[in-house]
C-alpha positions in Angstrom: 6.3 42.3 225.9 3.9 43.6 228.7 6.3 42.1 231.1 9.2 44.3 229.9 6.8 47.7 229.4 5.7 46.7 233.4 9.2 46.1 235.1 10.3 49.8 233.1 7.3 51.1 234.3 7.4 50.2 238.2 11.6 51.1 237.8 10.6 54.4 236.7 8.5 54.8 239.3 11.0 53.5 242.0 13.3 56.5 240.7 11.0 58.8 240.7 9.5 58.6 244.4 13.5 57.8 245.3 13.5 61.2 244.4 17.0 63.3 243.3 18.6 63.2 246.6 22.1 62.0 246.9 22.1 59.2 249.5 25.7 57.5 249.4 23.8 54.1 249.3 25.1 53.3 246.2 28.8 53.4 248.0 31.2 50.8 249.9 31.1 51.4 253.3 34.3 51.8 254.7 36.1 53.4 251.6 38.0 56.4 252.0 39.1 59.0 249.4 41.6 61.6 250.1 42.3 65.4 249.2 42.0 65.6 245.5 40.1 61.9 244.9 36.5 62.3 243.4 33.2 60.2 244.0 30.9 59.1 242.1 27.5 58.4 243.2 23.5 59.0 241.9 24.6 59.9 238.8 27.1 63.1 240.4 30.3 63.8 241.4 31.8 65.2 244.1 35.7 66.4 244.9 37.1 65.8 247.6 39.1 69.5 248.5 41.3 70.9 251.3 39.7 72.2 254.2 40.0 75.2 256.1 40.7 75.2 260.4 39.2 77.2 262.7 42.7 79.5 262.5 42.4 80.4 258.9 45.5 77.4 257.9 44.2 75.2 254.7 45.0 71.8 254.9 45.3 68.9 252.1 45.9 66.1 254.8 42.3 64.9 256.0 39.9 62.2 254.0 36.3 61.1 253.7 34.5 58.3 254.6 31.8 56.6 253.3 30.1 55.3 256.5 27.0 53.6 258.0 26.6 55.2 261.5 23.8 57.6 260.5 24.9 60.7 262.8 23.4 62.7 260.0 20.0 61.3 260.2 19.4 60.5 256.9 18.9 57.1 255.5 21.3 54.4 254.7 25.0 55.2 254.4 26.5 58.8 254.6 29.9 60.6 253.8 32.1 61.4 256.9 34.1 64.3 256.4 37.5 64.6 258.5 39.1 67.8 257.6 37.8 68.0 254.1 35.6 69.9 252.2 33.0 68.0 249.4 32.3 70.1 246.2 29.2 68.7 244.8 28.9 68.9 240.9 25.2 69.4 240.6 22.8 70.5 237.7 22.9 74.2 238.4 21.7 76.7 239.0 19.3 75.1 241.5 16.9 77.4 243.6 16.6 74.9 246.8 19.2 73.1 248.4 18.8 70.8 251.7 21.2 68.3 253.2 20.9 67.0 256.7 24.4 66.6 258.8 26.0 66.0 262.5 28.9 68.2 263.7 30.3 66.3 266.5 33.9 68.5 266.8 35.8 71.2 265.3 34.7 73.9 262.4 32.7 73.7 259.3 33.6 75.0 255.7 30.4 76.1 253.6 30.6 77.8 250.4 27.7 78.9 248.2 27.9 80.7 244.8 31.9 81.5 245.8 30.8 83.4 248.8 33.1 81.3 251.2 32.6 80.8 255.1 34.7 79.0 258.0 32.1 78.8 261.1 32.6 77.1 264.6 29.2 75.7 263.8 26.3 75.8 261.6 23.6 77.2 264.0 25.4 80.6 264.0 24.1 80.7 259.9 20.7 80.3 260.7 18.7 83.6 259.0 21.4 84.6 257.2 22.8 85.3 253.4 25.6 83.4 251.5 26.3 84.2 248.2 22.9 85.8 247.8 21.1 82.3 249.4 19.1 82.4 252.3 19.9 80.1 254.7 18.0 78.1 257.2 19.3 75.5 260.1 16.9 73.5 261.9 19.1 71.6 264.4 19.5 69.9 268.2 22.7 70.4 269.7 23.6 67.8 272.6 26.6 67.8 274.8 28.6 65.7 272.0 27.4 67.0 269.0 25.0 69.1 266.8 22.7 67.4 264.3 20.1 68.9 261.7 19.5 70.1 258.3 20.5 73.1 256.4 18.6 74.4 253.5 19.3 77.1 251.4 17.1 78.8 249.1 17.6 81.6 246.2 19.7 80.9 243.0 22.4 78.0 243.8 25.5 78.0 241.1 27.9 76.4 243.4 27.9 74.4 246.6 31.1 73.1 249.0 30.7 72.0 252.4 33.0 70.1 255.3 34.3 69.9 258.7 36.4 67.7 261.0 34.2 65.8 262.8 31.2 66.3 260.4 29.2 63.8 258.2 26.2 64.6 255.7 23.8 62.6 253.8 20.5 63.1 251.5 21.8 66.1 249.7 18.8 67.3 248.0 18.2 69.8 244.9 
């Protein structure tokens, strides 16, 4: 009986220093999901949506990844996005929100509490407002790509984010 009360005791632990962040470890590498497919990981689910281009066009023709390169920076495996956007289904409202990522081409799509935005780049959104969030970018920007971590702060009801040549991991609430 002590045995049983000990192993729930040190798993409870383990989840708790883990932490609430979404991580993708608990993923397949290599699977792909398409415009309109859903994933399932830590307990959440995120669609898979059309994406926006630089020129304003929406398309429903790019997929995710889940991959194992970690561009992003996090930890483990991470979510490529090529040409899609990823609407995370979260316990809102939230106040914070981080998530680190690596742009290595094309735009991004970010959209908080339905205030949409299609950027060349994260790193022009540093100091400013969407949907009533502040937003913060701490990020290096090399000759091939730019890699960092966003977080946004203020009351969170909604949160969508993608690019082309974009992946993100450790989504954190």
């Amino acid at each position: 009986m002590n045995a049983i009360k000990t192993l729930s005791l040190v798993a409870a632990i383990g989840i708790f220093l883990s932490g609430c962040c979404l991580k993708f470890n608990d993923l397949t590498p290599g699977t792909t999901y398409n415009v309109g497919s859903t994933i399932s990981t830590g307990g959440k689910v995120i669609q898979v949506e059309q994406f926006q281009w630089a020129n304003g066009t929406w398309s429903s023709a790019g997929s995710a990844k889940v991959d194992s390169s970690n561009y992003a920076g996090g930890s483990g495996y991470e979510l490529r996005a090529n040409n899609v956007n990823f609407n995370f289904q979260l316990d809102y409202p939230l106040s914070k929100l981080t998530f680190k990522f690596a742009d290595y081409g094309g735009n991004e799509n970010i959209k908080v509490n339905n205030d949409f935005r299609n950027v060349p780049n994260f790193l022009g959104l540093n100091n400013t407002t969407i949907g009533g969030v502040s937003v913060s970018v701490t990020a290096v920007q090399d000759v091939s790509s730019i890699r960092g971590e966003v977080v946004l702060q203020g009351s969170i009801t909604g949160f969508t984010v993608g690019g082309q040549e974009f992946w993100i991991d450790e989504i954190c609430p």
